[in-house]
C-alpha positions in Angstrom: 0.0 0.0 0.0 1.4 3.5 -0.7 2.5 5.7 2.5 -0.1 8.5 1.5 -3.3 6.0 1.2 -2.4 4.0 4.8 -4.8 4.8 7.4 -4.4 7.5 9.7 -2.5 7.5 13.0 -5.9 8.4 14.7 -9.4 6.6 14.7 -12.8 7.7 15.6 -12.6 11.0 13.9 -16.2 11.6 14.3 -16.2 10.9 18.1 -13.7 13.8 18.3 -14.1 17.0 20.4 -13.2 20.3 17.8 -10.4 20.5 19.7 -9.3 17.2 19.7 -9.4 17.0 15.8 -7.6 20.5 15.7 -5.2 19.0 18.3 -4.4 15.9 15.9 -4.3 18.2 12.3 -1.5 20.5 14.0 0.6 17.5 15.2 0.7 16.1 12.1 1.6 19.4 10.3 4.2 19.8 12.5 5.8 16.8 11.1 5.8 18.1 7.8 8.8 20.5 7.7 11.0 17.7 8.8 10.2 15.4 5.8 11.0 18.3 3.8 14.2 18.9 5.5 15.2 15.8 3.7 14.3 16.5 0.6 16.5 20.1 0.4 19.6 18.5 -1.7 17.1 17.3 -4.4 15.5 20.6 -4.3 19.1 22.1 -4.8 19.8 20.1 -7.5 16.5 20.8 -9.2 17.1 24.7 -8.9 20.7 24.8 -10.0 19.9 22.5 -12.9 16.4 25.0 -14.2 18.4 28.2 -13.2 20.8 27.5 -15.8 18.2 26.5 -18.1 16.1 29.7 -17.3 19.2 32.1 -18.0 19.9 30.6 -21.2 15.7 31.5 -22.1 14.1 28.3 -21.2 11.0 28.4 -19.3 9.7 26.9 -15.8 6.4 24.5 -16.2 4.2 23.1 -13.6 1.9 20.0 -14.2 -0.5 18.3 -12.1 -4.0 17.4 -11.1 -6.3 17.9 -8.4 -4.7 20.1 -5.9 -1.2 19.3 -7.3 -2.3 21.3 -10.3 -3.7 23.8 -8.3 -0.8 24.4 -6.2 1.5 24.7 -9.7 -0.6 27.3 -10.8 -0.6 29.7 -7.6 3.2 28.6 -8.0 3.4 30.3 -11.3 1.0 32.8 -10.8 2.3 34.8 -8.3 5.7 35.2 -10.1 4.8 37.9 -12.6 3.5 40.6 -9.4 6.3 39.2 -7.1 9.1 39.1 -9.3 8.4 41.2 -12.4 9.0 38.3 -14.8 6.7 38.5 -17.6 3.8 36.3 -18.2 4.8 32.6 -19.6 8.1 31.9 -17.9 6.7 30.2 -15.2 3.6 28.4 -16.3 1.6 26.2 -14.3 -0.9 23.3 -16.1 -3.8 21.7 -14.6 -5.7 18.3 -15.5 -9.2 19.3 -16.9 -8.0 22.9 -17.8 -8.4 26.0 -16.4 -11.8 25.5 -15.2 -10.4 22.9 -13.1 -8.8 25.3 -10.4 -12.3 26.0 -8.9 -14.3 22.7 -9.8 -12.7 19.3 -9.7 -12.8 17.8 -13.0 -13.5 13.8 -12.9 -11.1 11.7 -14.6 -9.0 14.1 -16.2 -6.3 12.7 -14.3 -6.2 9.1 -15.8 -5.4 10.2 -19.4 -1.5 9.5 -19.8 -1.6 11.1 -23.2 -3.4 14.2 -22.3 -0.7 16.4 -20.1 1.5 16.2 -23.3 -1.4 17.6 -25.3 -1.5 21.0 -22.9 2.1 21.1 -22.7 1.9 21.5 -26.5 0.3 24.3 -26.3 3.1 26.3 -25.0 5.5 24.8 -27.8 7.6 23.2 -24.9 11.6 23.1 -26.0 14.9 21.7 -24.9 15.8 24.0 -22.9 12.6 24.4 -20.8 12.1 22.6 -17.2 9.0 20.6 -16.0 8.2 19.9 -12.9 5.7 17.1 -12.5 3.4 17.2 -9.0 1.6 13.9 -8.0 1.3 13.1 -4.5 0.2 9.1 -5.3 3.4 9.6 -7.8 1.2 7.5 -10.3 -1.1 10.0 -12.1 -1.0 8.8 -15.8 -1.8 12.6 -16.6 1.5 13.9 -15.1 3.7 10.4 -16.2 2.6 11.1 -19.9 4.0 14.6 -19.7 7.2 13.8 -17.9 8.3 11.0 -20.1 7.3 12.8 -23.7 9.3 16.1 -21.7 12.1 13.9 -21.2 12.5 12.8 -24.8 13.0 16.0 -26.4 15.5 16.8 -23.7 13.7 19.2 -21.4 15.2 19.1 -17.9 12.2 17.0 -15.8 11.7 17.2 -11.9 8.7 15.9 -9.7 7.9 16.3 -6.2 6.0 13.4 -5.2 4.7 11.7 -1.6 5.3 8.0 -2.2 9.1 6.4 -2.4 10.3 4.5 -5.5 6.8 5.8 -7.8 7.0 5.3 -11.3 6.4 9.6 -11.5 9.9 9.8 -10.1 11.2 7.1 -12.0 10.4 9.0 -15.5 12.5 12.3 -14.4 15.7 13.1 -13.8 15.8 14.8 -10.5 12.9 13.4 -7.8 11.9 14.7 -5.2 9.7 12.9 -2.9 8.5 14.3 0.4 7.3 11.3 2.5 4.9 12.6 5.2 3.3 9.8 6.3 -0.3 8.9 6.4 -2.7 11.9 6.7 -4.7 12.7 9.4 -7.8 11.4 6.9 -6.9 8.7 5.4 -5.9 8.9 1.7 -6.8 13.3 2.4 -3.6 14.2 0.6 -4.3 17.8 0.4 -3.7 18.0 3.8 0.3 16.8 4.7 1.3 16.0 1.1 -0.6 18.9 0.1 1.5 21.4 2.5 4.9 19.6 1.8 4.3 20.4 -2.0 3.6 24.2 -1.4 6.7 24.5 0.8 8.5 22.8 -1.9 7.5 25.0 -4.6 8.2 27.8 -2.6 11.3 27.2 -2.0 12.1 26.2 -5.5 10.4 29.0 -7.3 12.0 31.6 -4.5 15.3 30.5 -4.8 15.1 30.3 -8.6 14.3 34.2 -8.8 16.9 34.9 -6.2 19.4 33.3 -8.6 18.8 35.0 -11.8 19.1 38.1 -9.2 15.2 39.5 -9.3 15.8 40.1 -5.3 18.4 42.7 -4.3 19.4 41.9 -0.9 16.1 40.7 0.9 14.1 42.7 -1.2 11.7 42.2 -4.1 12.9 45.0 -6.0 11.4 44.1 -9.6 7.6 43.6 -8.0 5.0 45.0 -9.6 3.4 48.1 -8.7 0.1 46.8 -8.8 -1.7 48.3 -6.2 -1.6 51.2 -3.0 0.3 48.5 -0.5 3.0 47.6 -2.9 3.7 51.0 -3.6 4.3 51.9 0.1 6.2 49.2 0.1 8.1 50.0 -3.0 8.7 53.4 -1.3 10.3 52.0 2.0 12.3 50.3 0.2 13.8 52.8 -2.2 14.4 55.0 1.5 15.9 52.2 3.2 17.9 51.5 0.1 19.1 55.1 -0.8 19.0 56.7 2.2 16.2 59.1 1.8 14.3 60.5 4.4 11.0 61.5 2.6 8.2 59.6 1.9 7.0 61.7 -0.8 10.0 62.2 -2.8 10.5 58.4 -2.8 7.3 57.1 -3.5 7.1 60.3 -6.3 10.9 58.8 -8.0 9.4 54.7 -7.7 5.8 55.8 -9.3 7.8 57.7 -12.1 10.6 54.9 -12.8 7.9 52.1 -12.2 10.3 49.9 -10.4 12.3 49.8 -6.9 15.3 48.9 -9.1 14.7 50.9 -11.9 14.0 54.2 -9.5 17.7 52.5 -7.2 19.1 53.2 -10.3 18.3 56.2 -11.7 19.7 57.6 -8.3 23.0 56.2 -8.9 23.4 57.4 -12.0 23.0 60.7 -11.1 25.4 60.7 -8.4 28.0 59.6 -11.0 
């Protein structure tokens, strides 16, 4: 039987007091971080190996299904505001389509040949990356993907919650994240579901860092896309440059339309 469908450490759910069954989620969250600890030299690997990749052009991609897919596609979608990389670097794909992220699709998983099919879409190329993300480490939808990816020489990662899967056995670089049973039996998007988020944030934030879209321990290429980012756009320009008023730095960021464009445009005038 595989870890993530063995039965959970706790039984009679239903006889449970609230806090009893809020109790028994938070204990086995906590456990969570450790499996991931193990993990972090496969996550190195996978983001030195797609950094390079991503410098020389190629793209990041996401597949999955269920709440794999969904958690690809909040992956990818918050790099464009965070980071400033344009749309369709990092691009996350879901089983059943688009409409999938709010209603679960049945099915959609089981086709091996479809997750090639929406990868074509995007005209995937050598030197792109895809990341495959199965809990199980068995859905055909992701497999298909992964093993057509691999044979035109993109670079192909998974993070999966079961050992020696056959999803990890079709990339190059595996990651699996073994949390044990979940607190409902077979409910993977609780642990596995969690492990996978941390994983892609750490891949996807240590990727940016990398090709040097954080200066320091800022986000200075985020977008300017509403009032809070601008304040915060603002602070940082002051912290940065050393200048005292709010006005004149928020003024210099709205007018350059970037921390590190309005950075900049300081030091060159001091030159």
């Amino acid at each position: 039987m595989r870890v993530t469908e063995q039965p959970s450490h706790y039984s009679d759910l239903d006889k449970m007091s609230t806090l009893e069954l809020l109790g028994g989620i938070n204990a086995e969250d906590k456990t969570v971080a450790f499996s991931v600890e193990k993990c972090i030299p496969q996550i190195a690997k996978l983001v030195d190996a797609a950094t390079e990749r991503m410098r020389a052009g190629g793209r990041l991609f996401y597949i999955g299904a269920g709440t794999s897919g969904r958690l690809g596609i909040v992956d990818a979608s918050e790099i464009p505001p965070t980071y400033g990389l344009p749309q369709g670097i990092v691009i996350g794909i879901i089983a059943g389509g688009d409409g999938a992220i709010r209603v679960a699709v049945e099915n959609a998983e089981d086709d091996i040949g479809q997750g090639w099919k929406d990868m074509l879409k995007f005209s995937p190329a050598p030197n792109d990356t895809v990341v495959g993300i199965a809990s199980s480490g068995r859905t055909p939808y992701v497999l298909g993907a992964l093993r057509h990816s691999r044979e035109i020489g993109m670079l192909t990662g998974c993070i999966v919650c079961n050992p020696d899967s056959a999803v990890a056995a079709a990339c190059e670089i595996p990651i699996e994240a073994v949390v044990g049973p979940e607190f409902v039996t077979g409910s993977t998007r609780m642990k596995s579901g969690t492990a996978q988020k941390l994983i892609l944030n750490m891949i996807s934030t240590s990727i940016m860092i990398k090709l040097g879209r954080v200066k320091g321990n800022k986000m200075v290429d985020m977008q300017l896309s509403n009032e809070k980012l601008v304040e915060r756009g603002a602070l940082m320009i002051m912290d940065e440059t050393g200048i005292s008023d709010y006005s004149r730095a928020k003024e210099l960021l709205l007018k350059c339309g970037s921390v590190r464009a309005a950075i900049d445009s300081l030091k060159n005038r001091e030159r």
